[in-house]
C-alpha positions in Angstrom: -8.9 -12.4 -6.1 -9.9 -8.7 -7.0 -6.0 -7.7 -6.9 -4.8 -8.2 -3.8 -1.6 -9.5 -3.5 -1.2 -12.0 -0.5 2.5 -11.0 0.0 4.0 -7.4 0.0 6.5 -5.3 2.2 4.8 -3.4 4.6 8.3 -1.7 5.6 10.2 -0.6 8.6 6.8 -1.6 11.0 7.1 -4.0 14.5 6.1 -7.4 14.2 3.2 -6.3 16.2 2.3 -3.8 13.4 2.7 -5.8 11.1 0.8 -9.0 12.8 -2.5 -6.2 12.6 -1.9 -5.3 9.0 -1.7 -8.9 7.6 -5.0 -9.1 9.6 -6.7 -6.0 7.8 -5.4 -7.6 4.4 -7.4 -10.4 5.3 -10.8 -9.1 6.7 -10.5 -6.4 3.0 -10.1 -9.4 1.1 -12.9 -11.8 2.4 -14.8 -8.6 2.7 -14.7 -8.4 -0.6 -15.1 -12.0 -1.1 -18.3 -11.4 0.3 -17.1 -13.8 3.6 -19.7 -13.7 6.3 -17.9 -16.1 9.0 -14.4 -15.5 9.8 -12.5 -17.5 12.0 -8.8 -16.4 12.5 -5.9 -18.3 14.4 -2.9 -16.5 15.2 0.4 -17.1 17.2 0.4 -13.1 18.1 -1.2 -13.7 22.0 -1.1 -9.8 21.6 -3.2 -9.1 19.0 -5.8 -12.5 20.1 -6.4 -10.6 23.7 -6.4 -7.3 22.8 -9.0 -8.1 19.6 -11.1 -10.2 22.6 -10.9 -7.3 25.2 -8.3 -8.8 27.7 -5.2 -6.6 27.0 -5.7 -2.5 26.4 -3.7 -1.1 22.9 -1.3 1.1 24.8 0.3 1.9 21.6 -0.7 4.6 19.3 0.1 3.1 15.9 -1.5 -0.3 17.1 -4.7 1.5 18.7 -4.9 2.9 15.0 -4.7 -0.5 13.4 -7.1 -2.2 16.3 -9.7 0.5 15.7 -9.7 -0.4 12.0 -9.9 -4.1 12.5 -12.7 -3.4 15.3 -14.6 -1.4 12.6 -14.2 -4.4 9.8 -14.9 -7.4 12.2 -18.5 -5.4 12.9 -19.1 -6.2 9.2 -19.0 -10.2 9.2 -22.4 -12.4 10.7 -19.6 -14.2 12.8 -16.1 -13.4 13.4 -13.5 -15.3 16.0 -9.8 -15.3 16.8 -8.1 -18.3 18.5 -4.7 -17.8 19.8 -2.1 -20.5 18.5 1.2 -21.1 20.1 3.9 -20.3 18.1 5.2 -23.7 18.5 2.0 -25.8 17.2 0.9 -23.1 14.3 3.0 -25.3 11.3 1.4 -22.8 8.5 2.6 -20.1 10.4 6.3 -21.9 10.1 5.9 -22.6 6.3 5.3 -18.1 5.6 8.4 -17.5 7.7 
């Protein structure tokens, strides 16, 4: 898996921080997969709307991290992100 590791401390970040950096760890990494369709479900309805255009990044730190993720996303054939409630997203339950 070309060294990444799929777990690591990202530090003293909010969960909305850290929601967009597990999401750059995944676009790098099937990136370098050499991925061309991405499809991403996520229980962060912040980070679904903004990525589809429906919410603005107030933020500064997260306008950072959106701009990056903006940049990668341009790089796949097809790339979609489906928002999952947190209730119904069991994987989600199982990292926790």
């Amino acid at each position: 898996m070309n060294g990444f590791k799929l777990v690591e401390d990202v530090g003293a970040v909010t969960n909305n921080q850290a929601e967009y950096m597990a999401l750059l760890k995944a676009l790098n990494l099937a990136l370098a997969e050499k991925v061309n369709t991405v499809k991403v479900y996520s229980d962060s309805e912040l980070l679904v709307r903004q990525l589809a255009g429906e919410y603005r990044v107030k933020d500064p730190q997260l306008r950072k991290l959106h701009k990056e993720v903006s940049r990668l996303v341009k790089r796949f054939e097809k790339f979609s992100v489906q928002w999952v409630p947190r209730e119904k997203n069991e994987a989600g339950k199982l990292l926790a």
